[in-house]
DRENKOL-576352 format. One record per residue (C-alpha): residue number from 1; residue in three letters; chain; x, y, z. Coordinates in pm, whole numbers, padded with zeros to 5 digits. Example, Ala and Ser with C-alpha at 12.3 -4.5 7.8 and 13.67 -1.06 7.14 Angstrom:
// residues 2
(1, 'ala', 'A', (01230, -00450, 00780))
(2, 'ser', 'A', (01367, -00106, 00714))
END
This chain:
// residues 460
(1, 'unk', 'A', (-01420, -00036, -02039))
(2, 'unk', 'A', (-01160, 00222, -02065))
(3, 'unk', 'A', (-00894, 00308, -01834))
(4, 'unk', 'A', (-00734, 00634, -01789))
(5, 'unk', 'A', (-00377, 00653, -01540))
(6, 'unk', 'A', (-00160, 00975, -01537))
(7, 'unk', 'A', (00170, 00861, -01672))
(8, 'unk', 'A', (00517, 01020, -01437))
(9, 'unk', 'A', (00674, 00891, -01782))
(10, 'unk', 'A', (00469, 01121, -02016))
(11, 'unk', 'A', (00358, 01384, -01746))
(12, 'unk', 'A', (-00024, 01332, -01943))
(13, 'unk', 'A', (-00309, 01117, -01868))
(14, 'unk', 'A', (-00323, 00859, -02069))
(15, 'unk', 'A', (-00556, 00543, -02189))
(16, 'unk', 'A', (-00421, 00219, -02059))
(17, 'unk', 'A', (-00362, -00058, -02320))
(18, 'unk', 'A', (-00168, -00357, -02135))
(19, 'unk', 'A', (00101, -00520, -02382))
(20, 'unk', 'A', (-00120, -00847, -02311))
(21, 'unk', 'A', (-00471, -00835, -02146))
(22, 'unk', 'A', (-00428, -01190, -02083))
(23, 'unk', 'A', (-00187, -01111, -01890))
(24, 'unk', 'A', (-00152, -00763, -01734))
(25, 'unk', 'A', (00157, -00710, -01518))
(26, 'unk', 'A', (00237, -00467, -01245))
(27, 'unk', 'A', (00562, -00435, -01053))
(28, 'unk', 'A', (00561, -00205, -00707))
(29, 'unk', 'A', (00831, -00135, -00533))
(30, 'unk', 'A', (00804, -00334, -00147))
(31, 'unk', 'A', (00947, -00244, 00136))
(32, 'unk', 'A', (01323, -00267, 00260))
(33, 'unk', 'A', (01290, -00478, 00598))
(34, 'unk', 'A', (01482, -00300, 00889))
(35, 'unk', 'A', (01197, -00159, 01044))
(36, 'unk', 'A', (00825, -00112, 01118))
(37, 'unk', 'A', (00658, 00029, 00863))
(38, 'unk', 'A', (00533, 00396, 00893))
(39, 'unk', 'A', (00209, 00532, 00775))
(40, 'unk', 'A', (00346, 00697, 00459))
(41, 'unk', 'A', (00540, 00344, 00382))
(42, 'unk', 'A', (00166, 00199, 00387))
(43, 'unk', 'A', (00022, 00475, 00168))
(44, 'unk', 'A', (00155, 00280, -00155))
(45, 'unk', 'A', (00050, -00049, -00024))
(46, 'unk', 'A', (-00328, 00089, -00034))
(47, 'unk', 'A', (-00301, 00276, -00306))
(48, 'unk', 'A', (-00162, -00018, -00585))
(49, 'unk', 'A', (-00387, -00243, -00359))
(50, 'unk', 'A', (-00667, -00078, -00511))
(51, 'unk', 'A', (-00546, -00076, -00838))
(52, 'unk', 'A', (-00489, -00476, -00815))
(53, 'unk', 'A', (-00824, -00492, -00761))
(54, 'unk', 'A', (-00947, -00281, -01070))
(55, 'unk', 'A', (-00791, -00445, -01264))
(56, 'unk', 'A', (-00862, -00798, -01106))
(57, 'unk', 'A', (-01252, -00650, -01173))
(58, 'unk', 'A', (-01170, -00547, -01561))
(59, 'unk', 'A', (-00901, -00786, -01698))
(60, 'unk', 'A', (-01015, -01117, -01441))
(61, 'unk', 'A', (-00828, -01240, -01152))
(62, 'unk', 'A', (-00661, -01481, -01337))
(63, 'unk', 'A', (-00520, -01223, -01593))
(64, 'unk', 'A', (-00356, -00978, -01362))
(65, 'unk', 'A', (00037, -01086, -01215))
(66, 'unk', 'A', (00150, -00824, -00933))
(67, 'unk', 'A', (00497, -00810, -00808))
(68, 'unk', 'A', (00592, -00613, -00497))
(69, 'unk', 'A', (00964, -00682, -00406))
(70, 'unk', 'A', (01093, -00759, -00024))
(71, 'unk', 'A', (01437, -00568, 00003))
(72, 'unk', 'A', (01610, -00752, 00246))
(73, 'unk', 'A', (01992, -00632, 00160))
(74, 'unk', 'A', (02097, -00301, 00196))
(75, 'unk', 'A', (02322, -00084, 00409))
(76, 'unk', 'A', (02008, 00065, 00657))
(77, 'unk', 'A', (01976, -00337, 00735))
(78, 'unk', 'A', (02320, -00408, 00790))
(79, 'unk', 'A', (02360, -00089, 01039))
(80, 'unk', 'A', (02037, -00198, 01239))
(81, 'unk', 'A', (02127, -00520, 01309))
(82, 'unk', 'A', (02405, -00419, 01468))
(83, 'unk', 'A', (02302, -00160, 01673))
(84, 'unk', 'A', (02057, -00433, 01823))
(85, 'unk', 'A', (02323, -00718, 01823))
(86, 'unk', 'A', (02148, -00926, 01582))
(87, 'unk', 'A', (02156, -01150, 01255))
(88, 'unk', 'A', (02080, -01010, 00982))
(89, 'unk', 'A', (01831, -01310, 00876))
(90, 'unk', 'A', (01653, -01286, 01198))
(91, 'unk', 'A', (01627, -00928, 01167))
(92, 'unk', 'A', (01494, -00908, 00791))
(93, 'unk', 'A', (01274, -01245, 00906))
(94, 'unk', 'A', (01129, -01048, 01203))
(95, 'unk', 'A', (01049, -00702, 01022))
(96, 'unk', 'A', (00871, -00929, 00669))
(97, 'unk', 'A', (00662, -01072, 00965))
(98, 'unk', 'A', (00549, -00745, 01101))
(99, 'unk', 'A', (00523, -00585, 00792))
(100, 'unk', 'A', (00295, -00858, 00628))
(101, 'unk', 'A', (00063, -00850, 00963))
(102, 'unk', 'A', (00060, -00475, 00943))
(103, 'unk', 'A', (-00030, -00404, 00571))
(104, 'unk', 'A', (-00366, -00718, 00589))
(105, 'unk', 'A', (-00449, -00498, 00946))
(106, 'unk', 'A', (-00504, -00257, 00651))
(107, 'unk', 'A', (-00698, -00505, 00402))
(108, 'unk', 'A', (-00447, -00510, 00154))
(109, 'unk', 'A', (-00453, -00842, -00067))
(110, 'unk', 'A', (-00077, -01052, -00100))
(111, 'unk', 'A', (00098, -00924, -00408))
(112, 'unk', 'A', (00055, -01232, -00673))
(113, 'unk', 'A', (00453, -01254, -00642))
(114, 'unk', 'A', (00673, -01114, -00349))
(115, 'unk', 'A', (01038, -01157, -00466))
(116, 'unk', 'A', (01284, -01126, -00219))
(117, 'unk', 'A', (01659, -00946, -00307))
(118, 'unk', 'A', (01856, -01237, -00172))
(119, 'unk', 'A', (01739, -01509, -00385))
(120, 'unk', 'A', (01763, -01307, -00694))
(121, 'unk', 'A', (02186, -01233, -00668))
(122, 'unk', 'A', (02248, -01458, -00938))
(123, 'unk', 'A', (01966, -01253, -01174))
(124, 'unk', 'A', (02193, -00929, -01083))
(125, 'unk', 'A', (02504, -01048, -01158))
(126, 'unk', 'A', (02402, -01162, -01493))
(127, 'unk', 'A', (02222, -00839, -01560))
(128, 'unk', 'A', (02547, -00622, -01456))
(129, 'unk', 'A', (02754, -00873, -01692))
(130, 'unk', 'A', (02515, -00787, -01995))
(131, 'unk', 'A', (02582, -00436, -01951))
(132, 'unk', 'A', (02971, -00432, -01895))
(133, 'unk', 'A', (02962, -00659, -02249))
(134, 'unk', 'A', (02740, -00355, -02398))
(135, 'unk', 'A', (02975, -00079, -02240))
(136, 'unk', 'A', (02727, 00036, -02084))
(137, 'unk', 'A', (02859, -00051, -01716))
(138, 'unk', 'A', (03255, -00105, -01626))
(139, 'unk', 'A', (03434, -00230, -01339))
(140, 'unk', 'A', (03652, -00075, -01063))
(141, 'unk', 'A', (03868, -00200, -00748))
(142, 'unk', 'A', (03576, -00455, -00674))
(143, 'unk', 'A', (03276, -00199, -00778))
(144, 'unk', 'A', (03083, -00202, -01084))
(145, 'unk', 'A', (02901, 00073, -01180))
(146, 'unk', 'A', (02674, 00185, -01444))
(147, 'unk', 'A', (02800, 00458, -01718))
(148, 'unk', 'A', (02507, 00692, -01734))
(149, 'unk', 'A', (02659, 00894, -02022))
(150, 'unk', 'A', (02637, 00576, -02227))
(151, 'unk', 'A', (02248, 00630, -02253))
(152, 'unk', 'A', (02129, 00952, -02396))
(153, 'unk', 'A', (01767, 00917, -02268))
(154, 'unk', 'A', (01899, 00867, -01890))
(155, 'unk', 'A', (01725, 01145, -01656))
(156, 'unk', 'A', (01364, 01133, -01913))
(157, 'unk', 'A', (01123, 01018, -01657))
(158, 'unk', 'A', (01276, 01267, -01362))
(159, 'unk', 'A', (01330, 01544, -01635))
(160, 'unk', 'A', (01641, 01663, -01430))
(161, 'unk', 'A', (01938, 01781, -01591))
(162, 'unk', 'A', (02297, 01653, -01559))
(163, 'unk', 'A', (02355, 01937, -01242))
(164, 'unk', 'A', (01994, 01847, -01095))
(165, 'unk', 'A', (02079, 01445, -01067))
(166, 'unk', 'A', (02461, 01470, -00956))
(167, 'unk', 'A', (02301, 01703, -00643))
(168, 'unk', 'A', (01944, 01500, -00569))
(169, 'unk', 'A', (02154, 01141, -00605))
(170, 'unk', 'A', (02342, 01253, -00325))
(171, 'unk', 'A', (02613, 01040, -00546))
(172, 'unk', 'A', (02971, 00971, -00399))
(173, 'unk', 'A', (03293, 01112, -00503))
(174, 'unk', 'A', (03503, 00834, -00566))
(175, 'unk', 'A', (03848, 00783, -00768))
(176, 'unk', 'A', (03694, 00490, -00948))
(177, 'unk', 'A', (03436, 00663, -01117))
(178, 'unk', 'A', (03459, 00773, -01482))
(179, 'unk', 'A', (03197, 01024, -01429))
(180, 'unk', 'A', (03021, 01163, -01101))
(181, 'unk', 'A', (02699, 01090, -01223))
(182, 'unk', 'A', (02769, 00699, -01289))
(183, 'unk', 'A', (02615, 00478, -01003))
(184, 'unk', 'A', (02701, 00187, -00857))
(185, 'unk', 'A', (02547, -00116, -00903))
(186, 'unk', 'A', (02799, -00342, -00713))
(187, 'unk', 'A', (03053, -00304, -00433))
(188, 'unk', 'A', (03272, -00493, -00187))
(189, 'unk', 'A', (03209, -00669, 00148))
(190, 'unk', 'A', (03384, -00669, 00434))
(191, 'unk', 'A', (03418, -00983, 00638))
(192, 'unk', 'A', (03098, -00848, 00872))
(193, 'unk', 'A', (02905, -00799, 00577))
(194, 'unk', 'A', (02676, -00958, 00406))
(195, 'unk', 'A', (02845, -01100, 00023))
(196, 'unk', 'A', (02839, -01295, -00246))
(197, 'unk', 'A', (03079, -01458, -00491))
(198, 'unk', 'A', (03122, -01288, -00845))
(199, 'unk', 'A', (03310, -01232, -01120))
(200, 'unk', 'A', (03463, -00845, -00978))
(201, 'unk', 'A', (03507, -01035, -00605))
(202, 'unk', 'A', (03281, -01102, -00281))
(203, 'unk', 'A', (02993, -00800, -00260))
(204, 'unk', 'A', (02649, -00684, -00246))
(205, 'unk', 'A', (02456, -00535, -00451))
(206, 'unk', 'A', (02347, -00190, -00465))
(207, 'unk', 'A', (01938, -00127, -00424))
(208, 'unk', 'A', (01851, 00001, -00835))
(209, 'unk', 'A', (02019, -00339, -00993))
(210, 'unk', 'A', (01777, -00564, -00743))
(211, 'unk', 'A', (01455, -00437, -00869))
(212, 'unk', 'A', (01592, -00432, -01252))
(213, 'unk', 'A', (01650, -00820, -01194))
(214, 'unk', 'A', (01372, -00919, -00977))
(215, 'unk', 'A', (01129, -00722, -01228))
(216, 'unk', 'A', (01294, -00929, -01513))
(217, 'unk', 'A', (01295, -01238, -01373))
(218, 'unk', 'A', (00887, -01207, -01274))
(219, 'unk', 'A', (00748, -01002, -01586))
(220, 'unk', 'A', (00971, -01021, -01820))
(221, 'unk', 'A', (01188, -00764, -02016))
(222, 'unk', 'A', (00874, -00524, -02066))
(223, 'unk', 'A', (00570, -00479, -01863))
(224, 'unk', 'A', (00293, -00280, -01817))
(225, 'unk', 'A', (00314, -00067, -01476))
(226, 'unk', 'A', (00606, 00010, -01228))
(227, 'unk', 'A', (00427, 00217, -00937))
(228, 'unk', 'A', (00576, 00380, -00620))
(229, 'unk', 'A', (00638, 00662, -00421))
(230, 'unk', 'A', (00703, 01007, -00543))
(231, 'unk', 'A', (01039, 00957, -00373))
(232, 'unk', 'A', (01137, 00728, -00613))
(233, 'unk', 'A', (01122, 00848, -00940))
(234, 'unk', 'A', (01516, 00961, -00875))
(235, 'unk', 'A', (01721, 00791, -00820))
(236, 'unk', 'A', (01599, 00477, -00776))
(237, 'unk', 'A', (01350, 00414, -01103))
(238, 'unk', 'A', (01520, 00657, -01322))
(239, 'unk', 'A', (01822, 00410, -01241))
(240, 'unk', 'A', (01621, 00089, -01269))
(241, 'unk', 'A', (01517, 00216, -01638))
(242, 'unk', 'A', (01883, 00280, -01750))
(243, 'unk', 'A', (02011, -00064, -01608))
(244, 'unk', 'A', (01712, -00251, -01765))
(245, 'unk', 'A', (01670, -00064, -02098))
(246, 'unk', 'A', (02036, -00072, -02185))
(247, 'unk', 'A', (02072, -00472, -02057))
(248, 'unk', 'A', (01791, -00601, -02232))
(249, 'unk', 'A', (01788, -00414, -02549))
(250, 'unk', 'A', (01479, -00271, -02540))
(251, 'unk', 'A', (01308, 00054, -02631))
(252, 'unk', 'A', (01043, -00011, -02338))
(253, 'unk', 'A', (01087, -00112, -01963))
(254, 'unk', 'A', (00742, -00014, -01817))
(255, 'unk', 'A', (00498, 00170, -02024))
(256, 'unk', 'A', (00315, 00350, -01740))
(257, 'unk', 'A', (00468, 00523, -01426))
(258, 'unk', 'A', (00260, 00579, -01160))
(259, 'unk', 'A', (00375, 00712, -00792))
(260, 'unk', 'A', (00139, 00851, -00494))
(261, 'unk', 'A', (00230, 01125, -00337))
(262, 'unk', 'A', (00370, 01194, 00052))
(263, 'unk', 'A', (00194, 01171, 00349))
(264, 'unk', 'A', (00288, 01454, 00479))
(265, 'unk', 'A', (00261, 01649, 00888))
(266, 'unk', 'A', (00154, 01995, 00877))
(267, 'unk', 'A', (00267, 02033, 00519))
(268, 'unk', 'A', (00580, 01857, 00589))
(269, 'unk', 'A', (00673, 01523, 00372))
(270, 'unk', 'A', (00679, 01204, 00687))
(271, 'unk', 'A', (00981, 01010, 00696))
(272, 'unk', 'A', (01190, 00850, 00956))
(273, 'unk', 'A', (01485, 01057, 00901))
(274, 'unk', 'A', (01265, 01352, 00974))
(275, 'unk', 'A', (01133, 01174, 01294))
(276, 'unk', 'A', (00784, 01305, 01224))
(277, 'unk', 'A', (00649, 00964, 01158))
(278, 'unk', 'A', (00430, 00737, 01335))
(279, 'unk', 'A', (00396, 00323, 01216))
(280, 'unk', 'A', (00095, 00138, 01191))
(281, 'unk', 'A', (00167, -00079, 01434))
(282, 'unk', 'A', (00181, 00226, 01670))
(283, 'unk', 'A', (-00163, 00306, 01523))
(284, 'unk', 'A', (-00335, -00007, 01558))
(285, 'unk', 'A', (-00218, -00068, 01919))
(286, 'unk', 'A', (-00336, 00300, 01994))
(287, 'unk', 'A', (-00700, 00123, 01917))
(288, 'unk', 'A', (-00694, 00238, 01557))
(289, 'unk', 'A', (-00904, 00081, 01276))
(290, 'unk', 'A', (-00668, -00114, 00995))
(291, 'unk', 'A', (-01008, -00045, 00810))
(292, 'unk', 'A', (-00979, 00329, 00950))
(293, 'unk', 'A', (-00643, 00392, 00821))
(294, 'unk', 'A', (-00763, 00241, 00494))
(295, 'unk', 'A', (-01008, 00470, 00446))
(296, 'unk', 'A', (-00815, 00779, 00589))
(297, 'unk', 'A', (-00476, 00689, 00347))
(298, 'unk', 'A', (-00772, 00641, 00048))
(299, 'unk', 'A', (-00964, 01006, 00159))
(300, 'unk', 'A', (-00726, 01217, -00116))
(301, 'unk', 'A', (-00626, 01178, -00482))
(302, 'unk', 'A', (-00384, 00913, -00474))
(303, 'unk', 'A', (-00117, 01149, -00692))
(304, 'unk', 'A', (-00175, 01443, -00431))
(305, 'unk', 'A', (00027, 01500, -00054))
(306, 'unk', 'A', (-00215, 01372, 00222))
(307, 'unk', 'A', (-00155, 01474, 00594))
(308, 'unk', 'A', (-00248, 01194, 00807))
(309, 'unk', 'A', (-00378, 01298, 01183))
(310, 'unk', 'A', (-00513, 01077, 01459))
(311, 'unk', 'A', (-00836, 01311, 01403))
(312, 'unk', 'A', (-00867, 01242, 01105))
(313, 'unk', 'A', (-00843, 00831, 01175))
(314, 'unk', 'A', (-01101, 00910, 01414))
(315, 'unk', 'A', (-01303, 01088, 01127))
(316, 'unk', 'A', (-01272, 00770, 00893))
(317, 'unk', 'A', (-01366, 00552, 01192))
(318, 'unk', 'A', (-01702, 00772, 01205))
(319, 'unk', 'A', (-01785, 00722, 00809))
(320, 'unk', 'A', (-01725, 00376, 00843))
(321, 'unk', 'A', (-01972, 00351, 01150))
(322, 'unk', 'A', (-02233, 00482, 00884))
(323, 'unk', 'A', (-02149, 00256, 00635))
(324, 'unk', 'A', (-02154, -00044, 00825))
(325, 'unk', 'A', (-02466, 00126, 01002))
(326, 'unk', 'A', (-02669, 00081, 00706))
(327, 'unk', 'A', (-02523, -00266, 00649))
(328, 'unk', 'A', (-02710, -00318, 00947))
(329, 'unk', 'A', (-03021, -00195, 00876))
(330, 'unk', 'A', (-03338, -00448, 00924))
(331, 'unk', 'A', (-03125, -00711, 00982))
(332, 'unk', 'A', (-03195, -00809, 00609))
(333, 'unk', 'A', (-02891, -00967, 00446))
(334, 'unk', 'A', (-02728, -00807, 00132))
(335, 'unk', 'A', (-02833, -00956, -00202))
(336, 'unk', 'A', (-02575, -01108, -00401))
(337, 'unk', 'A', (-02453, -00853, -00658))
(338, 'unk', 'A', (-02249, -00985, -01004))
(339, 'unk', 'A', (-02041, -00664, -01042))
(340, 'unk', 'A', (-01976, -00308, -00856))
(341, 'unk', 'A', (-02209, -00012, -00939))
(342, 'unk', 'A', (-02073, 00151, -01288))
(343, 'unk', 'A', (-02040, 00511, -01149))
(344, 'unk', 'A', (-01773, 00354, -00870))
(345, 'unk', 'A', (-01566, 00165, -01172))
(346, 'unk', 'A', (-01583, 00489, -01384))
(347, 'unk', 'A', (-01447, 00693, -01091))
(348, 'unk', 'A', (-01159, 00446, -01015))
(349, 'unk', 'A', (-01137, 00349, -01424))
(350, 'unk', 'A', (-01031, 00774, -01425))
(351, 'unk', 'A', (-00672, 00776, -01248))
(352, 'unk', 'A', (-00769, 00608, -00967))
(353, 'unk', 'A', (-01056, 00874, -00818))
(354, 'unk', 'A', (-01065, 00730, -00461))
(355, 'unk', 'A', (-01222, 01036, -00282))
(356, 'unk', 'A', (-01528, 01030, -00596))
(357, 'unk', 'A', (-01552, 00647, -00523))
(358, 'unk', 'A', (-01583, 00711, -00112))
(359, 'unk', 'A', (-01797, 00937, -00160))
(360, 'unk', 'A', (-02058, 00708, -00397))
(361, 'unk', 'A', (-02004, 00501, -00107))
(362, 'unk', 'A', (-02247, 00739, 00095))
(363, 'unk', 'A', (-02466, 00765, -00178))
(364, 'unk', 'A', (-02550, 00406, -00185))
(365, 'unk', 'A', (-02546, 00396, 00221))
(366, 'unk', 'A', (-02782, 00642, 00180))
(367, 'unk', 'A', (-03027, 00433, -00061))
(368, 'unk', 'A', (-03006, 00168, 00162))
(369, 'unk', 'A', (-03130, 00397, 00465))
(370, 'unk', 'A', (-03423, 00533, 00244))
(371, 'unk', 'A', (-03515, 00204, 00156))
(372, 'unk', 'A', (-03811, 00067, 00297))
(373, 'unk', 'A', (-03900, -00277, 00099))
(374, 'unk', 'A', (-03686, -00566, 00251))
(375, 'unk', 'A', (-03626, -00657, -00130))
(376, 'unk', 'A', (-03511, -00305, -00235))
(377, 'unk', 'A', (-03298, -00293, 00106))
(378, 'unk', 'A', (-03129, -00633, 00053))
(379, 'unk', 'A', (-03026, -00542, -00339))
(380, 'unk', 'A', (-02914, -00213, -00227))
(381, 'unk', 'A', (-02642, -00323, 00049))
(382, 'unk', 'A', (-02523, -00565, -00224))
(383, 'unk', 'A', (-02455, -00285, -00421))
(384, 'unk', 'A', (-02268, -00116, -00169))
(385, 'unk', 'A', (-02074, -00446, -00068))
(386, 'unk', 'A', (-01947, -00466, -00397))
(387, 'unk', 'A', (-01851, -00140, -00432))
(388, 'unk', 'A', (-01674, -00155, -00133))
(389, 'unk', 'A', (-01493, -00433, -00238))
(390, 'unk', 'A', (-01314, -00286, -00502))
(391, 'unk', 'A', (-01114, -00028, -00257))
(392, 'unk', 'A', (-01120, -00266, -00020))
(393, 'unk', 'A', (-01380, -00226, 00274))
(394, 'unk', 'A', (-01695, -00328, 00475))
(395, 'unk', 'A', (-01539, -00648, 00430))
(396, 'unk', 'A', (-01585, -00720, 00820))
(397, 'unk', 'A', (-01919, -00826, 00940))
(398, 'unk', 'A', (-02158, -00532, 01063))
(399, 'unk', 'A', (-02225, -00672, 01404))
(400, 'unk', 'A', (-01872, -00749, 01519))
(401, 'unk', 'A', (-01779, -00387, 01353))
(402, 'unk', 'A', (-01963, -00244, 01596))
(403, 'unk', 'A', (-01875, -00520, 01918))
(404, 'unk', 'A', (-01495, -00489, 01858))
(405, 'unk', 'A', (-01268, -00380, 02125))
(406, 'unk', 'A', (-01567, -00294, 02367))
(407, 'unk', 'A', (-01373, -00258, 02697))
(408, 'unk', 'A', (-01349, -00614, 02911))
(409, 'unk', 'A', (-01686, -00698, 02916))
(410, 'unk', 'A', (-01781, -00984, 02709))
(411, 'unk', 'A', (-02066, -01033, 02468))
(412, 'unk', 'A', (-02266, -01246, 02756))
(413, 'unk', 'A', (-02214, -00994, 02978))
(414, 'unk', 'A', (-02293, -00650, 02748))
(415, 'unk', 'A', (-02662, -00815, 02652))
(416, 'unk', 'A', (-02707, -00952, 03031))
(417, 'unk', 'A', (-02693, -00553, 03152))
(418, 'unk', 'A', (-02893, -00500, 02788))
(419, 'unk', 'A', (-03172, -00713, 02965))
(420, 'unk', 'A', (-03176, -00587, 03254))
(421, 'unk', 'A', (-03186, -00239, 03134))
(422, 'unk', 'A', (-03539, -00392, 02981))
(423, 'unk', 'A', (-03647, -00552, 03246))
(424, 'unk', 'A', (-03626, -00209, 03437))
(425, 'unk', 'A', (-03754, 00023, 03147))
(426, 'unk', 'A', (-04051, -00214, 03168))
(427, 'unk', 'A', (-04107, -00174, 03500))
(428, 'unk', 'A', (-04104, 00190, 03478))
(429, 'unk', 'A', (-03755, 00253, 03731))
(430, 'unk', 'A', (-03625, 00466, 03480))
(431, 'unk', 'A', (-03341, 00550, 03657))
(432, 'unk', 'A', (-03196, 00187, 03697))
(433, 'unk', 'A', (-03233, 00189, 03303))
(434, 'unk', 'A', (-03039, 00568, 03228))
(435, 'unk', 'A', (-02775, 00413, 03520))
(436, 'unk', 'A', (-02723, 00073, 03311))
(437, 'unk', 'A', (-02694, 00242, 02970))
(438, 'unk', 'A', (-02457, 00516, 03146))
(439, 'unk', 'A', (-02245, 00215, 03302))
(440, 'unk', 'A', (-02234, 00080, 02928))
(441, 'unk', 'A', (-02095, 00417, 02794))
(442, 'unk', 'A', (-01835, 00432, 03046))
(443, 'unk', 'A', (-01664, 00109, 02896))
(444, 'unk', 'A', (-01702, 00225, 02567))
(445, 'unk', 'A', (-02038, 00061, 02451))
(446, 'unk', 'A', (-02332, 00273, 02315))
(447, 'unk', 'A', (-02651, 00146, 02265))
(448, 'unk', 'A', (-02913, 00167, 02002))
(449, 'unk', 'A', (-03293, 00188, 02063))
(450, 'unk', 'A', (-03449, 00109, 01732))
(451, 'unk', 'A', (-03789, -00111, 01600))
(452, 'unk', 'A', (-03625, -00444, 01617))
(453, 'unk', 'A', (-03456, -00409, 01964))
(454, 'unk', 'A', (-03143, -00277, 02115))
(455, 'unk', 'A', (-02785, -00287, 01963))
(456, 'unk', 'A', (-02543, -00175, 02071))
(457, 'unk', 'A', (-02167, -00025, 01921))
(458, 'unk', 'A', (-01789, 00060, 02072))
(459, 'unk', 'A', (-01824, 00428, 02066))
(460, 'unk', 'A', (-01528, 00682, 01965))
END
């Protein structure tokens, strides 16, 4: 099977060949833990999330190692906790909580390896050591920074030129650098900042040499794909190839680059220092789907700016009442099904086509609905079970889909009024039976004449 990923590095498509298939390795850069996470922070999550599980499905579980970092030192960290008048720790503790809860509310598996900044100072220090040895780095009143005119490839996978990055690195002006362009990798802590001991005094580090040593540390000096946002490519991974290339002394750091694009609100890229954002959290205690958002951050080309609405979450809500409407069909359970229809592989094995794979989705709800041989219906929802597997939904079962959230009535008490809405249809007092199903809507609950009974559904 052949896979096909657009490379940032090359600016081409290209045909993925890991450096080991029995071990294929992906680093992603996490999140830094101050705050909730907002939609377009999630957007990433999904979209590697799927790509884990491609290549899970082509290489085997046991083959693939997936690193997504937890940034938990850094100046936006420091600030927050003390505008709320807390520790650090608890702070960084409290926002990894949330964010884990958020990102499985949207069904995404735990990375095989979640490094955390923090434990990985001693990894940096070494790192920055190798490169002041190699000249590539130097130090200065308690800084060290990196010497980008030491490395004539430096600006290749952001194709900026030497105006360009000085302007979009926003970079100090400082006495102690040799050149505005150079970037620091280390610098001094106060006494109400977090530090550590080294060799140029107690510091921090800066946020490019933390993913150059946690990415060392977990896959080694070269690996196969570094993914993240568009945002990223500079400064932050054009920086994290210069530190690692010129420390380890090799010609590769990752061979494929891959970043999604922004979510964006009428046209405009989210972020939080825009203030146009809105978090998942928000979301999901608005009533929100995880599987909805899912499905709403999966609806466009991964590489390609997506604007994310509560309509449209409503919209993905509605496609996934279809899918898991055909799940339900017959009440005839899903046969078992060894591997994910080809067409779905293809579309994912071809850059990661999520809105072609969605869209087979249909298709094979559809097969199921035309279905009319309990054998032919059970082999078809396997079919579309697997497929859904491999971008990650139906995973929830079809009945409580539908159940979820229905206002404060419970379970007992929806099918009591279902019976007695029965009882009265039977009896011919039509009107008891339109009053009891219009009782139903009012808390949310729609109901489902059909062959083998009534159902019922939370409606939009």
């Amino acid at each position: 099977m052949s896979l096909h990923f657009y490379n940032t590095l090359s600016r081409k498509k290209e045909s993925f060949q890991p450096i080991d298939s029995g071990r294929v390795r992906m680093y992603v850069c996490g999140p830094t833990v101050y705050d909730f996470a907002h939609i377009g922070n999630a957007r990433p999550v999904v979209v590697f999330d799927v790509l884990f599980r491609l290549l899970r499905h082509v290489y085997g579980p046991d083959h693939v190692t997936y690193a997504r970092n937890i940034t938990d030192v850094e100046d936006k960290i420091n600030n927050r906790a003390t505008e709320e008048g807390t520790t650090i720790q608890e702070l960084t503790e409290r926002t990894t909580r949330a964010f884990h809860a958020d990102m499985a509310a949207l069904g995404a598996l735990p990375p095989t390896i979640e490094p955390r900044a923090t434990q990985h100072i001693g990894q940096m220090i070494a790192m920055m050591a190798a490169l002041i040895e190699k000249g590539h780095a130097y130090a200065a009143e308690g800084h060290v920074l990196f010497s980008v005119t030491s490395m004539d490839s430096y600006g290749r996978l952001s194709g900026r030129n030497r105006d360009e990055m000085i302007a979009g690195a926003r970079v100090e002006v400082a006495p102690y650098k040799k050149d505005p362009a150079d970037f620091v990798m280390w610098k001094p802590s106060g006494d109400d900042q977090p530090g550590w001991d080294s060799p140029w005094g107690r510091g921090r580090p800066g946020w490019h040499i933390e993913c150059s040593a946690m990415s060392q540390t977990h896959l080694g000096d070269s690996f196969d794909i570094h993914g993240g946002g568009l945002d990223l490519i500079f400064p932050h991974h054009e920086n994290e190839i210069a530190q690692s290339k010129c420390a380890n002394g090799h010609d590769t750091f990752a061979r494929y680059w891959m970043h999604n694009g922004y979510v964006v609100v009428n046209g405009e890229k989210m972020s939080k220092s825009l203030g146009n954002f809105f978090t998942v959290r928000q979301l999901l205690e608005e009533g929100h789907r995880g599987e909805a958002i899912r499905l709403a951050l999966l609806s466009g080309h991964y590489r390609a700016p997506l604007d994310i609405t509560r309509e449209k979450l409503k919209e993905s809500k509605g496609q996934l009442d279809r899918l898991y409407g055909a799940l339900r069909k017959g009440g005839i359970a899903p046969a078992p099904s060894a591997a994910p229809p080809e067409k779905v592989v293809d579309a994912l094995s071809d850059d990661l086509n999520t809105p072609l794979a969605l869209s087979l989705l249909h298709d094979l709800a559809g097969t199921v609905n035309r279905a009319g041989d309990p054998a032919e219906i059970g082999a078809a929802k396997g079919q579309l079970l697997a497929a859904a597997a491999l971008v990650g939904l139906l995973d929830a079962d079809p009945e409580e889909w539908f159940k979820e959230g229905a206002g404060d009535l419970s379970d007992d008490d929806i099918q009591s009024l279902i019976d007695q809405r029965l009882a009265a249809r039977k009896a011919k007092d039509f009107a008891t039976a339109d009053r009891i199903r219009d009782e139903l809507k009012e808390q949310g609950i729609v109901l489902e004449d059909g062959p083998q009974g009534t159902t019922w559904r939370r409606g939009d």
